[in-house]
N, CA, C and O atoms as a CHARMM CRD file, in Angstrom:
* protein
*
  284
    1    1 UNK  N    128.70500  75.92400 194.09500 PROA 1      0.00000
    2    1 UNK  CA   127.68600  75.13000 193.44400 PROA 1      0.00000
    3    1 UNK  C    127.52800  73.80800 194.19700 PROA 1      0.00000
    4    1 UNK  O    128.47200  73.14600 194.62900 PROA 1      0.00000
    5    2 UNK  N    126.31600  73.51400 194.30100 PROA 2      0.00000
    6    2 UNK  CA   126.16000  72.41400 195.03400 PROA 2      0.00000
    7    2 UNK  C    126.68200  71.16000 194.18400 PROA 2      0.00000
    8    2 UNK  O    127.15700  71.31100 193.05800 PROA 2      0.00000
    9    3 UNK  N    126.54900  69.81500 194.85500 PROA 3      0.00000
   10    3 UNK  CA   127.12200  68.44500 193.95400 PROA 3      0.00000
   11    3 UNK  C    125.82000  68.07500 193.39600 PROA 3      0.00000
   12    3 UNK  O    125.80400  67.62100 192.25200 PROA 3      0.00000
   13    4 UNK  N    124.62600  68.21800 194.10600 PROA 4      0.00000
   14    4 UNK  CA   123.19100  67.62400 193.41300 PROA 4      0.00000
   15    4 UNK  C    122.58300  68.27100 193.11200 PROA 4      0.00000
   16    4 UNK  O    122.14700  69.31900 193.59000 PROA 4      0.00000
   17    5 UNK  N    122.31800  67.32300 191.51700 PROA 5      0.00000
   18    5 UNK  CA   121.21400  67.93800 190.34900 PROA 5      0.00000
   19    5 UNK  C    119.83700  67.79800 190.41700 PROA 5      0.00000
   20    5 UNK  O    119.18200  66.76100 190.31300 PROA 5      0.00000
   21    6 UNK  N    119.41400  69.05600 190.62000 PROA 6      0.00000
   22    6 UNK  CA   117.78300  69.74300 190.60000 PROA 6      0.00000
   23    6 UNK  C    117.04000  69.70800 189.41600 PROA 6      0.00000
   24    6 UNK  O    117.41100  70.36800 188.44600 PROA 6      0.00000
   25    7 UNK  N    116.09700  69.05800 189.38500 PROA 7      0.00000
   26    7 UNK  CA   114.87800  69.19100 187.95700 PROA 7      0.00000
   27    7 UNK  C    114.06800  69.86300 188.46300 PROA 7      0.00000
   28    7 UNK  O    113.30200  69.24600 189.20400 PROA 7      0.00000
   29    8 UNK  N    113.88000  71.09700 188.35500 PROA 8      0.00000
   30    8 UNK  CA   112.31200  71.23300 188.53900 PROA 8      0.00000
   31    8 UNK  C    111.34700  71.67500 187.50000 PROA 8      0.00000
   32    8 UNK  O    111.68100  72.52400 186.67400 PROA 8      0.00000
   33    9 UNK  N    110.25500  71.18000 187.50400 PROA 9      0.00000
   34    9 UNK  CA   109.19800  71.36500 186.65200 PROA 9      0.00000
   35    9 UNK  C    108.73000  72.96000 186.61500 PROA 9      0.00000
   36    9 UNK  O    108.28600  73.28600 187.71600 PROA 9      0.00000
   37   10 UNK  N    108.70700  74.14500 185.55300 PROA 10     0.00000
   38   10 UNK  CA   108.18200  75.32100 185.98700 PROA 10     0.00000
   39   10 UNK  C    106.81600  74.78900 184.83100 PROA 10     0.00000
   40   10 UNK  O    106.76700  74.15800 183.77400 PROA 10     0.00000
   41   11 UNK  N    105.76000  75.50600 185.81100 PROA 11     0.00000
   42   11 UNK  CA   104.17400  75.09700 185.36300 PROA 11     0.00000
   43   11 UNK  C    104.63800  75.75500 183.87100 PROA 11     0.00000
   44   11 UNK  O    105.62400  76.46000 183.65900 PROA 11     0.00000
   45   12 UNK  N    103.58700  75.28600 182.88100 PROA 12     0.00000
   46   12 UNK  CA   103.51100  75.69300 181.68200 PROA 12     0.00000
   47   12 UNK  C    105.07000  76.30400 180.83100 PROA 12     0.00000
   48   12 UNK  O    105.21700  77.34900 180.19800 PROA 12     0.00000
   49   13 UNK  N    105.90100  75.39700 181.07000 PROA 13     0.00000
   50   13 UNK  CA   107.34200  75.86100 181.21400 PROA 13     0.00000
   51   13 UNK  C    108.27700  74.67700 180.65700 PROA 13     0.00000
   52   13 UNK  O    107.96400  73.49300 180.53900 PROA 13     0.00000
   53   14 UNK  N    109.50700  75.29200 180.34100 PROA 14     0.00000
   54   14 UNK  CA   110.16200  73.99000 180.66400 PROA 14     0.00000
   55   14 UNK  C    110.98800  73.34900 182.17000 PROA 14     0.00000
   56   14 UNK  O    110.99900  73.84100 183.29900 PROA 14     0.00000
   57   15 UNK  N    111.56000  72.23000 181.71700 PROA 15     0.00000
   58   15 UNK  CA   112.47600  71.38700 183.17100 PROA 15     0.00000
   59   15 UNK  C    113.51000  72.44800 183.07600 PROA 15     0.00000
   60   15 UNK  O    113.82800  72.91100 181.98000 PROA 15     0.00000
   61   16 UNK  N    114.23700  72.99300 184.58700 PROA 16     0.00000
   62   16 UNK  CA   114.87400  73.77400 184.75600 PROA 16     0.00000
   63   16 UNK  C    115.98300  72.61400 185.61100 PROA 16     0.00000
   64   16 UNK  O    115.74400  71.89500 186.58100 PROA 16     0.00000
   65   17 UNK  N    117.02600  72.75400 184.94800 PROA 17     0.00000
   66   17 UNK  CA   117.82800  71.89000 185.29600 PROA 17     0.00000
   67   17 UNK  C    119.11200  72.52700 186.12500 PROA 17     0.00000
   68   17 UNK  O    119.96600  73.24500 185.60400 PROA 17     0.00000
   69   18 UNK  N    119.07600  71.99200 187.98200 PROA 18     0.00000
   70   18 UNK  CA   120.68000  73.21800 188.63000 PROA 18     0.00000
   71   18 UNK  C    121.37800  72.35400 188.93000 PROA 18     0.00000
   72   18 UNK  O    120.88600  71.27600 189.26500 PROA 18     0.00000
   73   19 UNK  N    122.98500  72.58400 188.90400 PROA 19     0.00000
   74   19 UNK  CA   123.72800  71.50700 189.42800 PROA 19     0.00000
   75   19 UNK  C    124.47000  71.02200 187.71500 PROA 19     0.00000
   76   19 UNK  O    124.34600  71.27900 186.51700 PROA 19     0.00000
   77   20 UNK  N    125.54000  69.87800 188.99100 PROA 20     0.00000
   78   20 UNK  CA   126.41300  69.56100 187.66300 PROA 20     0.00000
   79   20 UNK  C    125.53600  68.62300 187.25200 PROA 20     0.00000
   80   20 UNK  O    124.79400  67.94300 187.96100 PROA 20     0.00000
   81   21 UNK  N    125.70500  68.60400 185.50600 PROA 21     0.00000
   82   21 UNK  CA   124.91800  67.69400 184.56400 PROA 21     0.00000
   83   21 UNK  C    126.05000  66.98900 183.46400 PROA 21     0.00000
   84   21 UNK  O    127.24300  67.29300 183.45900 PROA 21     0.00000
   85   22 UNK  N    125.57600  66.23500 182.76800 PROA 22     0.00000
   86   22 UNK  CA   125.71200  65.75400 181.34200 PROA 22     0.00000
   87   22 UNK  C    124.83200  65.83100 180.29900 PROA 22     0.00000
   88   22 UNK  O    124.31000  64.71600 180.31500 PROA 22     0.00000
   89   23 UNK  N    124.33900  66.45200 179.39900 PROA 23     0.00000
   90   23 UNK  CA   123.15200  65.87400 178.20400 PROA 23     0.00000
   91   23 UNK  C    124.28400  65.66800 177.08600 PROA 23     0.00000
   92   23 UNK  O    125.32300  66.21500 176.71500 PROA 23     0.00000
   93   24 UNK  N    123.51100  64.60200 176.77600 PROA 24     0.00000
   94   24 UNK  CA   124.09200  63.82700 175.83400 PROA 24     0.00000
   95   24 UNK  C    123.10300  63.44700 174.44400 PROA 24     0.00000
   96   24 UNK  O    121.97000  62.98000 174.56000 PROA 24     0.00000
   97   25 UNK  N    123.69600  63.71300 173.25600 PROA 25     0.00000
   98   25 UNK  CA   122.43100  62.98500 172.11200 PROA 25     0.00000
   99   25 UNK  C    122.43200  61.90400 171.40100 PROA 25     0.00000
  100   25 UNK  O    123.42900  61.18500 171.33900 PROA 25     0.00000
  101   26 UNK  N    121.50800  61.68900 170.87800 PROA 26     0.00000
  102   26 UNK  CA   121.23700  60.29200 170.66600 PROA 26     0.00000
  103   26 UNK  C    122.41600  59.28200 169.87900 PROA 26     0.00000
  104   26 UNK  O    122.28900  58.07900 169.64800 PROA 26     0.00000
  105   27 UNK  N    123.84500  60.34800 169.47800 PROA 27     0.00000
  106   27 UNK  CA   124.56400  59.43300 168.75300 PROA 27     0.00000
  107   27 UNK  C    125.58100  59.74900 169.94300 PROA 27     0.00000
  108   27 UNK  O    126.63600  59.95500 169.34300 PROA 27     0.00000
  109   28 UNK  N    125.77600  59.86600 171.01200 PROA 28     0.00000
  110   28 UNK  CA   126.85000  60.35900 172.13100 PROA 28     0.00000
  111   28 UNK  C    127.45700  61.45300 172.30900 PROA 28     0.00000
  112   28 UNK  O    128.28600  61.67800 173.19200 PROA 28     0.00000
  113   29 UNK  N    126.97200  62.39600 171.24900 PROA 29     0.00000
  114   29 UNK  CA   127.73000  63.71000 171.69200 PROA 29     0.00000
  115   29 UNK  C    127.34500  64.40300 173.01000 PROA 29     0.00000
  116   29 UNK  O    126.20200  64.22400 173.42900 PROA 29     0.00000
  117   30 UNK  N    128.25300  65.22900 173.74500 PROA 30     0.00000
  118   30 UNK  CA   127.50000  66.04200 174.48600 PROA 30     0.00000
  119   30 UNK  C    127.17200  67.44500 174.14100 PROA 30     0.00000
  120   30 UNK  O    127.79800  67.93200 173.19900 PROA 30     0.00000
  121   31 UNK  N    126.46500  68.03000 174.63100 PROA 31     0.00000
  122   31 UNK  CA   125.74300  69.33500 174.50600 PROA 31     0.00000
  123   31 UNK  C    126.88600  70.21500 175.51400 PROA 31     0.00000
  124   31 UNK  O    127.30600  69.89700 176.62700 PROA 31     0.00000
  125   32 UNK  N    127.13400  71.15600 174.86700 PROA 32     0.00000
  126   32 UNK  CA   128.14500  72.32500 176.15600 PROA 32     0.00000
  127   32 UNK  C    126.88700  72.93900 176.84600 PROA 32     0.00000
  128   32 UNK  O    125.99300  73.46800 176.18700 PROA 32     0.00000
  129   33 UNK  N    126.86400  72.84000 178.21100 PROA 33     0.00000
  130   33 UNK  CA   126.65300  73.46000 178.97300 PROA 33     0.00000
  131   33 UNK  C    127.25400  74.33400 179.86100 PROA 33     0.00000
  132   33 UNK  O    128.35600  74.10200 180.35700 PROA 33     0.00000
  133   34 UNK  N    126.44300  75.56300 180.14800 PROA 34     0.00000
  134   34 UNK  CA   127.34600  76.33900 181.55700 PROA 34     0.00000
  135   34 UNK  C    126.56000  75.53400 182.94500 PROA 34     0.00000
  136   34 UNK  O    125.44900  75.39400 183.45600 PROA 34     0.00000
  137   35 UNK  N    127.96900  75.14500 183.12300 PROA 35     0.00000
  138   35 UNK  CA   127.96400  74.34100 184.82600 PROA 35     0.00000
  139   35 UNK  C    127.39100  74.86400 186.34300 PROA 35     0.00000
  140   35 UNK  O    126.95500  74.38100 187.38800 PROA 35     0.00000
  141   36 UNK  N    127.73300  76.34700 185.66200 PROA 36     0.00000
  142   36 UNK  CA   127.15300  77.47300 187.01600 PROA 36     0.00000
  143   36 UNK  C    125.87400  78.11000 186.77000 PROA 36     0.00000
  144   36 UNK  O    125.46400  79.03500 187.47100 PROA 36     0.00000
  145   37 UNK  N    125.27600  77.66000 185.84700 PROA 37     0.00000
  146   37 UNK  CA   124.26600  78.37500 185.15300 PROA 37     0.00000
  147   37 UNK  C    122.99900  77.56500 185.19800 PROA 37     0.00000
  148   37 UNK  O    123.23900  76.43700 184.76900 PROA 37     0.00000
  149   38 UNK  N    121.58500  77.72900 185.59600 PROA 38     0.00000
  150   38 UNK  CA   120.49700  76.87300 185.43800 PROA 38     0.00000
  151   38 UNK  C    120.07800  76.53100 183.91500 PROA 38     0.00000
  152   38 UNK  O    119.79900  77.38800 183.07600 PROA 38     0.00000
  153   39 UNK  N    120.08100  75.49400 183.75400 PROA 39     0.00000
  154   39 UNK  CA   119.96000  75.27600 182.54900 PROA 39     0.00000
  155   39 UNK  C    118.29900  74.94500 182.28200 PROA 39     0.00000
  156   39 UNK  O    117.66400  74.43700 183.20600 PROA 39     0.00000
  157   40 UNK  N    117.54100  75.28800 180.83600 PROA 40     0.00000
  158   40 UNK  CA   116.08100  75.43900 180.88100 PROA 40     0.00000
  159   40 UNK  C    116.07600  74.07400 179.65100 PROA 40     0.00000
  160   40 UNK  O    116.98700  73.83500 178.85700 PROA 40     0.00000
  161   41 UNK  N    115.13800  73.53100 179.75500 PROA 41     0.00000
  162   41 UNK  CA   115.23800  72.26700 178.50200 PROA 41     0.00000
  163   41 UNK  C    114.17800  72.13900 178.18600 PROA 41     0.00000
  164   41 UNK  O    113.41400  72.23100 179.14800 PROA 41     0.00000
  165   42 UNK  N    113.50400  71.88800 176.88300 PROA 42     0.00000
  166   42 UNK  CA   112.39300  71.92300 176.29700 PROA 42     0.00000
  167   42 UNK  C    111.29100  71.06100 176.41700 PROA 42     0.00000
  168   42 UNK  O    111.40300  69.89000 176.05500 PROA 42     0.00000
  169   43 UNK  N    110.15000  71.53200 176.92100 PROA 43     0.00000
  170   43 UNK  CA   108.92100  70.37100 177.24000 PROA 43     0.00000
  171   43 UNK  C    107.44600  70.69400 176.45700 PROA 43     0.00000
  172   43 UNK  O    106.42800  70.00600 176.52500 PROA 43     0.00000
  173   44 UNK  N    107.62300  71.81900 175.77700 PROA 44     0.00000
  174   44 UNK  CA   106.29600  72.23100 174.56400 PROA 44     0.00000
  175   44 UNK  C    106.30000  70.82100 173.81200 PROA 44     0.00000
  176   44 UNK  O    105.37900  70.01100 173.70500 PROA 44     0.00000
  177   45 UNK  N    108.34800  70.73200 173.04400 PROA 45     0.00000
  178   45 UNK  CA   108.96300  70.15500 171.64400 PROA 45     0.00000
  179   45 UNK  C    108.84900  71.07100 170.34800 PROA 45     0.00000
  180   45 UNK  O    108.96900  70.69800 169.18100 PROA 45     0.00000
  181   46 UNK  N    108.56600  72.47100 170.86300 PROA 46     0.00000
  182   46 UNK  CA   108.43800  73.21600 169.39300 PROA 46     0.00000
  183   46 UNK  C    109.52200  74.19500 169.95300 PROA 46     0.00000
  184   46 UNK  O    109.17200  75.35100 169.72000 PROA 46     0.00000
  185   47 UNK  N    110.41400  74.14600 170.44500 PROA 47     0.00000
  186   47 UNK  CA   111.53800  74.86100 170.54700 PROA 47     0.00000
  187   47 UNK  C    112.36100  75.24600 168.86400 PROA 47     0.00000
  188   47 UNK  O    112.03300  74.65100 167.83700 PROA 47     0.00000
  189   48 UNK  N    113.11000  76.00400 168.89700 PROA 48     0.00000
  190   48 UNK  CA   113.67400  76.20500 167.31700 PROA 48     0.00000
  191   48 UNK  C    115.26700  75.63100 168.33500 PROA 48     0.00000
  192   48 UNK  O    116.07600  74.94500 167.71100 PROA 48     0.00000
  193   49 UNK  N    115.54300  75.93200 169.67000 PROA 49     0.00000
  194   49 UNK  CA   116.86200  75.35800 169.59900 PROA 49     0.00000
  195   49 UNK  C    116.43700  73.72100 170.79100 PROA 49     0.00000
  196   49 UNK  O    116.64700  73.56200 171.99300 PROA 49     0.00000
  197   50 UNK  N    116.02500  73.12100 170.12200 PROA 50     0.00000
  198   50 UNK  CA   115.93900  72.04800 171.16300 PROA 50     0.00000
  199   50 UNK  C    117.16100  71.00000 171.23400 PROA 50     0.00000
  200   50 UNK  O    117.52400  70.56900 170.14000 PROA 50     0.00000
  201   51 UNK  N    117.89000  70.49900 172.45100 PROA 51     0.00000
  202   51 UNK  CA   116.88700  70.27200 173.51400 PROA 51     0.00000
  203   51 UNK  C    116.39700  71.41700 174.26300 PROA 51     0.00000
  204   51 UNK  O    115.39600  71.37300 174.97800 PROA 51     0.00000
  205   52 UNK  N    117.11100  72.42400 174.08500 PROA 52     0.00000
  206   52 UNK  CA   116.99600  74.01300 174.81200 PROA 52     0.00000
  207   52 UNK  C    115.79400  74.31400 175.01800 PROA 52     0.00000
  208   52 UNK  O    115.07300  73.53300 174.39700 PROA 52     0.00000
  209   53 UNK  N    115.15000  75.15900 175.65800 PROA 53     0.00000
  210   53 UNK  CA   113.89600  75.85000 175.71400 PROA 53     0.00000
  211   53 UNK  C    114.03800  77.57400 175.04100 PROA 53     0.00000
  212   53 UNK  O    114.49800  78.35800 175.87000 PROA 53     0.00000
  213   54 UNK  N    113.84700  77.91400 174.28000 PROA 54     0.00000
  214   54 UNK  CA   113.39100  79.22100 173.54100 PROA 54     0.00000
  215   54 UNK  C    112.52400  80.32700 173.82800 PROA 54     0.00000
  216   54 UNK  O    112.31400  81.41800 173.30000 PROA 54     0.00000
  217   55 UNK  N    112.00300  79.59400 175.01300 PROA 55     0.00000
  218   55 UNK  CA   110.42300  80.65000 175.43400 PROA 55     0.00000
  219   55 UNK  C    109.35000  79.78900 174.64000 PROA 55     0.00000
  220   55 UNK  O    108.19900  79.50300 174.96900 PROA 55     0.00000
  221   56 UNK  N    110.06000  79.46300 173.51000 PROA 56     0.00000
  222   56 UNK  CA   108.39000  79.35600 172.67600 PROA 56     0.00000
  223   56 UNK  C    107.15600  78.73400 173.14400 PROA 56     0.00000
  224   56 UNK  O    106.03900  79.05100 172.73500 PROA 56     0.00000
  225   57 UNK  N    107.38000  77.90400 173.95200 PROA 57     0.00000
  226   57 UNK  CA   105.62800  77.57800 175.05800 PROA 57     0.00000
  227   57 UNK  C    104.90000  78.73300 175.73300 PROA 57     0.00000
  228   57 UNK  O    103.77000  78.60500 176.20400 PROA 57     0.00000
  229   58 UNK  N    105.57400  79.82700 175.75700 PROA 58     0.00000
  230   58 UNK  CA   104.41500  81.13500 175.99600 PROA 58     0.00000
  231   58 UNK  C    103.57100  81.36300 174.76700 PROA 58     0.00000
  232   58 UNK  O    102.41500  81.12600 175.11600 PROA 58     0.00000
  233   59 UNK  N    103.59400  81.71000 173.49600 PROA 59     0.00000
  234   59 UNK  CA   103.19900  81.56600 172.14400 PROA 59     0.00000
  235   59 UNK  C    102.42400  80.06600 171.36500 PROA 59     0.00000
  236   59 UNK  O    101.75400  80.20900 170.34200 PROA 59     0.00000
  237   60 UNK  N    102.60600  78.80900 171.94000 PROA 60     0.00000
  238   60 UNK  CA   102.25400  77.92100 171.23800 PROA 60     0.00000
  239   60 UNK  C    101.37500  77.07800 172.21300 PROA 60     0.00000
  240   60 UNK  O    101.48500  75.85200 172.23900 PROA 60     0.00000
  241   61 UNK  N    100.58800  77.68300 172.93400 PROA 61     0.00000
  242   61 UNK  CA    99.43000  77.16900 173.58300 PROA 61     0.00000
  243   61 UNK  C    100.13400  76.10500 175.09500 PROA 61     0.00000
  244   61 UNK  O     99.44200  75.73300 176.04300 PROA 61     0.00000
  245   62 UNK  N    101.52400  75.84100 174.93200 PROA 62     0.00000
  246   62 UNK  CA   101.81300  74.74900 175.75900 PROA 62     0.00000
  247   62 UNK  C    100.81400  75.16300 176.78100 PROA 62     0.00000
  248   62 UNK  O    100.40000  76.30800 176.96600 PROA 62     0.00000
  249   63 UNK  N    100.37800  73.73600 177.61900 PROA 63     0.00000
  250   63 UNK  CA   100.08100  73.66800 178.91500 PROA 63     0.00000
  251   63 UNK  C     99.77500  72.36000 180.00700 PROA 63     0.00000
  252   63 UNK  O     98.82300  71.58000 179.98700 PROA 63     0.00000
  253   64 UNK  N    100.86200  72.41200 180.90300 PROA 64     0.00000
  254   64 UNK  CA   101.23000  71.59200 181.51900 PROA 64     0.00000
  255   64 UNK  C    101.38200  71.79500 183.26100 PROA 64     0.00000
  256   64 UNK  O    101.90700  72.88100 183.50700 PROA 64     0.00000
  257   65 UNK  N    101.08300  71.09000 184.35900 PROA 65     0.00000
  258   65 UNK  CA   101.36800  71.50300 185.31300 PROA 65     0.00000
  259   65 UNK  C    101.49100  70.42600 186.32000 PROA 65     0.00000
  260   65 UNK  O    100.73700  70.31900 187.28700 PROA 65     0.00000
  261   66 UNK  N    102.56500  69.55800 186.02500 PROA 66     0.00000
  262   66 UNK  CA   102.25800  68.14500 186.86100 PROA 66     0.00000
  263   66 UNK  C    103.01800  69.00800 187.93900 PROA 66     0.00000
  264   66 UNK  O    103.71600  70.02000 187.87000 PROA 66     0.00000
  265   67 UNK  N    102.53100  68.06500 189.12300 PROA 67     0.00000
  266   67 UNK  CA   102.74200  67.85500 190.35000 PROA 67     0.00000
  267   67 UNK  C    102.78000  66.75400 191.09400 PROA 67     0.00000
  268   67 UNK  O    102.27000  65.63500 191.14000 PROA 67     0.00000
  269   68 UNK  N    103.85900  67.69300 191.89900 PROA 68     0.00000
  270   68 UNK  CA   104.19800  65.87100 192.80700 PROA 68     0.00000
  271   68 UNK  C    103.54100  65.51300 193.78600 PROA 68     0.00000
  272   68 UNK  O    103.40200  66.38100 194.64700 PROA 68     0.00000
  273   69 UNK  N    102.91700  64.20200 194.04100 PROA 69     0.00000
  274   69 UNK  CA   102.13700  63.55000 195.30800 PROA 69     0.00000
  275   69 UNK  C    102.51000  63.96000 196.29200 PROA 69     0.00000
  276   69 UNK  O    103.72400  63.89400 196.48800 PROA 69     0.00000
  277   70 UNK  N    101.57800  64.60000 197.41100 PROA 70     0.00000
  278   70 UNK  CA   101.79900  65.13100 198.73900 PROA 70     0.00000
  279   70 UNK  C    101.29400  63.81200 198.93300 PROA 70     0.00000
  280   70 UNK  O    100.37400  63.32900 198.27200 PROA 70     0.00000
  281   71 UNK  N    102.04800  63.10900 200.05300 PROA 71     0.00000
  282   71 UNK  CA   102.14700  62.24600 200.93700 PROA 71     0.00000
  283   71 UNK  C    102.01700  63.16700 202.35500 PROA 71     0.00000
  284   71 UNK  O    102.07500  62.61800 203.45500 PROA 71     0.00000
């Protein structure tokens, strides 16, 4: 596993998160994650396990597709 953490945006999707992480919530707990595992995180907000992603943005119209500035 590499040392640096990857976000990437999947279009109409959620942030796909590779690499070692921390998430943490708003009172300091952390979230268990698998370390070797890409982790998917929610960007609809109608997830049933959030911060997780569920799929549910295929079903609830999400749609999103930022992109990054070509320089």
């Amino acid at each position: 596993m590499s040392d640096v953490t990857t976000i990437k945006i999947r279009p109409n999707g959620p942030y796909l998160v590779e690499g070692p992480f921390r998430l943490i919530d708003s009172q300091g707990n952390a979230y268990t994650v698998n370390p070797g595992k890409p982790t998917a995180l929610c960007r609809c907000g109608q997830s049933a396990k959030k911060p997780f992603c569920d799929g549910t943005h295929r079903t609830c119209g999400f749609a999103a597709e930022e992109l990054a500035p070509v320089e």
